[in-house]
Structures are given as structure tokens and as C-alpha cells.
N, C-alpha and C positions, 0 to 999 in steps of 0.2 A: 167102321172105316174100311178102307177099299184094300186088297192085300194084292194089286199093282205097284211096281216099284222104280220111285221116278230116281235116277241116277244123277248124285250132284257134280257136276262139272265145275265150276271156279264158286269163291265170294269174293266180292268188293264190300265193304260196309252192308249195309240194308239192303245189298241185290246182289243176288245167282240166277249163275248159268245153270238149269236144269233140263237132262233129257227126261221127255214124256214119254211112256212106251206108246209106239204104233205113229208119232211123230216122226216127220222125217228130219226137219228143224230142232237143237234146240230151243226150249221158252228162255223167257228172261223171271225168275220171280222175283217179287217186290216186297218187303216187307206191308206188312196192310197198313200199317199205321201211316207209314210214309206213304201209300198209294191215296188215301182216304183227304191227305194234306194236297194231295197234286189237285183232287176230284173239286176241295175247299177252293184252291187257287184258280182252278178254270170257271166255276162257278161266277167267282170273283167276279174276274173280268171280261165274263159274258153279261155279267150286270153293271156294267162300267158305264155310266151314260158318258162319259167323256168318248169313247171312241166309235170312228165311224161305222156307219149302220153295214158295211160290209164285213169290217173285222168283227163286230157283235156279232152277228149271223154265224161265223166260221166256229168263234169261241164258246157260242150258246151248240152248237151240230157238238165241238171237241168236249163240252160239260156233259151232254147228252150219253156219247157216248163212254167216257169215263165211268158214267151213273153207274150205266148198265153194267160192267167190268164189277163194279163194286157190289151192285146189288147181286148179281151173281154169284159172288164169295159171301154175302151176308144170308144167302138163302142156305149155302153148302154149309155153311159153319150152326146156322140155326138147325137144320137137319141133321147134324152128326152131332146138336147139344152140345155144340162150343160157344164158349162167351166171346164176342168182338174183342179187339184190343184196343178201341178206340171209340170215341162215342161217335155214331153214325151223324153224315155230314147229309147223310140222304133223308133225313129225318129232324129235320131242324135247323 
């Protein structure tokens, strides 16, 4: 593990305010479980054939990018031999 120390600023339920050190912003964190359900839901409705071929376009770019988000924490957490807390949404 990294012995950097991220400073917690508030919680609301499943999300904090965390400062990152060398950030000038704080982040927002997200519990993964609930991030992994948002990644499910854009997924979704990027595969919606009911809506128009503009709004698919936008919501397949916002699934895309959520992926990434995620797979970038499943790569961190397999490297440091952490178990997921959720069964990957990127994988089935």
C-alpha cells in the first residue's frame, strides 16, 4: 500500500469528500459497489433500443467512460491482492 495520506473531509451515506495530496480540488469517493451499479445502469441504457440514436451515442461515450473509472480501480485493487466488493459488471 501507498503510505500517501488522503485526508477525509465529510460522509453522506456511500460518498466522501476526500482531499488527495498534490490535488488542488477535493475528489468525491464513491463506495465501488455503488459505482459498479451506476457503470450497470449506463450500460443499460446505452443498450436501450427504444431511444434515439443520439441519446444511445452519448450514453454508450458515458458507459465507456464509467468502464474505464472502474477498471482502473479493479486493476489497483488486483495489484495490491484486494478482493472486489462486487461482482464485476465489466466482466459479464
Amino acid at each position: 500500500m501507498n503510505d500517501r495520506q488522503v485526508q477525509l473531509i465529510a460522509v453522506k451515506g456511500n460518498t466522501a469528500a476526500v482531499q488527495i495530496p498534490g490535488r488542488h480540488y477535493p475528489a468525491i469517493a464513491l463506495a465501488a459497489d455503488a459505482f459498479a451499479e451506476l457503470v450497470k445502469d449506463a450500460k443499460r441504457v446505452a443498450m436501450d433500443p427504444g431511444s434515439n440514436f443520439e441519446r444511445r451515442d452519448e450514453a454508450v461515450y458515458l458507459s465507456e467512460r464509467l468502464s474505464r473509472i472502474l477498471a482502473a480501480y479493479e486493476t489497483m485493487m488486483r495489484e495490491q491482492g484486494l478482493k472486489l466488493p462486487y461482482d464485476s459488471p465489466l466482466h459479464g
